[in-house]
C-alpha positions in Angstrom: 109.2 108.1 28.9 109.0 104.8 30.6 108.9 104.9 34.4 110.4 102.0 36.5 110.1 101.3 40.3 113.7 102.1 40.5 112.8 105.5 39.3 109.9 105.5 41.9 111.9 104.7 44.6 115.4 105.8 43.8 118.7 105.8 46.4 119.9 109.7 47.0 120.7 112.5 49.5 118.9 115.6 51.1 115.6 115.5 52.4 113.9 116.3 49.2 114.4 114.8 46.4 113.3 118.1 44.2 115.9 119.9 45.9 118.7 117.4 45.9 118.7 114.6 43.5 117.4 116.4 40.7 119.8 119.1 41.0 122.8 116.8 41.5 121.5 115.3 38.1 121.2 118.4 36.9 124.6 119.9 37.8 126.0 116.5 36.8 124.3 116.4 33.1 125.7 119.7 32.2 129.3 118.9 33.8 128.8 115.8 31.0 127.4 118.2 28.2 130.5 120.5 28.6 132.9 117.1 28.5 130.9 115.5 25.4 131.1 119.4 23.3 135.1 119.5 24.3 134.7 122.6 26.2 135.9 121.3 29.3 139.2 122.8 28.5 137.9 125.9 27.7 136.3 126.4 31.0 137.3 128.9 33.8 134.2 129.2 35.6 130.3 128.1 36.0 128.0 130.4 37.1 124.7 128.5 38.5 121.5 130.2 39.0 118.6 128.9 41.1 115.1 129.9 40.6 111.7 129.8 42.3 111.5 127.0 45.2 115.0 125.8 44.8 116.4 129.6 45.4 113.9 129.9 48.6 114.6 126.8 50.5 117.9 125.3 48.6 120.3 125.9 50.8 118.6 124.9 53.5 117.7 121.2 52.0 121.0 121.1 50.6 121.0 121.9 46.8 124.0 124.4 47.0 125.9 120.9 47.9 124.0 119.0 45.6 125.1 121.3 42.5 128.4 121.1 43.6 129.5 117.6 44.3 127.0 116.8 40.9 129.5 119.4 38.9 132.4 117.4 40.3 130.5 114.5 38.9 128.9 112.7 41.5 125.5 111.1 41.3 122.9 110.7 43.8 122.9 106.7 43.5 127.1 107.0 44.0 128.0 109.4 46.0 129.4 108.6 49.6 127.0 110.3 52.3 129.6 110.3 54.3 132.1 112.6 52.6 129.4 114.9 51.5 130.3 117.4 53.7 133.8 117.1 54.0 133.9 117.6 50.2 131.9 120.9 49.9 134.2 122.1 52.9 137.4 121.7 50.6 135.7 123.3 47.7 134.4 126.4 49.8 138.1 126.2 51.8 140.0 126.1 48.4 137.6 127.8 46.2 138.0 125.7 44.1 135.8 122.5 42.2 137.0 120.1 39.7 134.5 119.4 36.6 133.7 115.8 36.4 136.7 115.1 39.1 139.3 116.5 36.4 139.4 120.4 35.3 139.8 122.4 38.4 138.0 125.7 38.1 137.9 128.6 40.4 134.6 129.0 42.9 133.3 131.5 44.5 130.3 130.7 46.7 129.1 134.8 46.4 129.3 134.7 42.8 129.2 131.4 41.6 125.8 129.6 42.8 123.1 132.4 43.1 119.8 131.9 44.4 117.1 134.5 42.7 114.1 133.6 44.7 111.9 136.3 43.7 112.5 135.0 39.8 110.9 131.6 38.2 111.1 131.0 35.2 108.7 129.6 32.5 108.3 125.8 32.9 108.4 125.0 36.7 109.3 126.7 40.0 112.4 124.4 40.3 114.8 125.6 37.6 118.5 125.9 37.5 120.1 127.8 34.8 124.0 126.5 34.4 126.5 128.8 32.6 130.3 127.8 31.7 132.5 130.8 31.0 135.9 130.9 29.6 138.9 132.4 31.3 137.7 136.2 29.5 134.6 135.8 31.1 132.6 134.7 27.9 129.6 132.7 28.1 130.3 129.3 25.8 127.4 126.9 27.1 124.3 127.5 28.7 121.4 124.9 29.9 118.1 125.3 31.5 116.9 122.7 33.7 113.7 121.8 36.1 113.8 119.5 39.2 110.2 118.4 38.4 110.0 115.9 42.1 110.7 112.8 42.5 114.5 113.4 41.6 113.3 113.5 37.2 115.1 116.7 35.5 114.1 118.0 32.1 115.6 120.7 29.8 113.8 123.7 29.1 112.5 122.1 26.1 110.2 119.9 29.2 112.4 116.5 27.6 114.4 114.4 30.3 117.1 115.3 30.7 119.2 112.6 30.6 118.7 109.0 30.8 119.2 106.7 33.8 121.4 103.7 34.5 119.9 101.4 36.5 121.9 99.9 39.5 121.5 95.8 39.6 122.0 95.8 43.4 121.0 92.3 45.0 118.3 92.7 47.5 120.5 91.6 50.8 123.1 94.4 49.7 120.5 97.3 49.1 118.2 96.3 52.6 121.8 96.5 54.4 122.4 99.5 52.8 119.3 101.1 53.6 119.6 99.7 57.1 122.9 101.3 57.6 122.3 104.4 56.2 118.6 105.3 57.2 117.9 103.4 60.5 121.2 104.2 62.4 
């Protein structure tokens, strides 16, 4: 897999990229997978499982709103900073999220992302498991991912997960973005 600077040093929320951009990928790649398989439709609910180093400190670098705002179809390089917050707010107020910003599902923070911290599984201490279930409660697709650092996500297989777009953003427009968003 080739590695650019852009993937080096990459535009994204949280403190940690392990626990933030990856998982926003992540959540985001299997919102995409469920669109691309036409099971969108068919889903009631996702059930999101974090393991390891992700479960331990998630919440508390910001991966429960990184899964969620990524499901709705956010990326780290899109998303507004500033309505971060706001946003997981309405889905915890309404309990509800909408998948890729279209099929709203129900969500229910006690149920819906778990955090097993005394479980890893096989590949890496960062994984995610994502599970879409139907309106009987069926399972219909299920991913594995790792948040390997430095925002890269692979399936369980150890393969990227998905590949990036890069951003042509001319240099006076990212250094003012930068300076307005880290420096103030």
């Amino acid at each position: 897999m080739a590695i650019s600077v852009f993937d080096l040093f990459t535009i994204g929320i949280g403190p940690s990229s392990s626990h933030c951009v990856g998982p926003m990928r992540a959540a985001h790649r299997f919102a995409q997978e469920l669109q691309l398989q036409n099971l969108l439709g068919k889903t009631a609910r996702v059930v999101v499982r974090l393991y390891g180093s992700l479960a331990l400190t998630g919440k508390g670098h910001g991966t429960d709103k990184a899964i969620l705002l990524g499901l709705e179809g956010e990326t780290p390089e899109q998303v507004d900073p500033d309505a971060i917050d706001r946003r997981v707010a309405a889905i915890h107020r309404d309990e509800a999220l909408r998948i890729l910003g279209q099929l709203p599902i129900v969500y229910n923070a006690e149920t819906d992302l778990l955090c097993l911290g005394n479980e890893t599984l096989p590949f890496h201490t960062n994984g995610m498991n994502f599970v879409a279930l139907d309106a009987a409660g069926q399972e219909h697709c299920r991913r594995v991912y790792y948040s390997v650092g430095g925002g890269f996500v692979v399936d369980e297989g150890g393969q990227p997960a998905a590949r990036r777009r890069f951003l042509s953003i001319p240099a006076t427009t990212c250094c003012g973005w930068v300076r307005n968003r880290v420096f103030r």
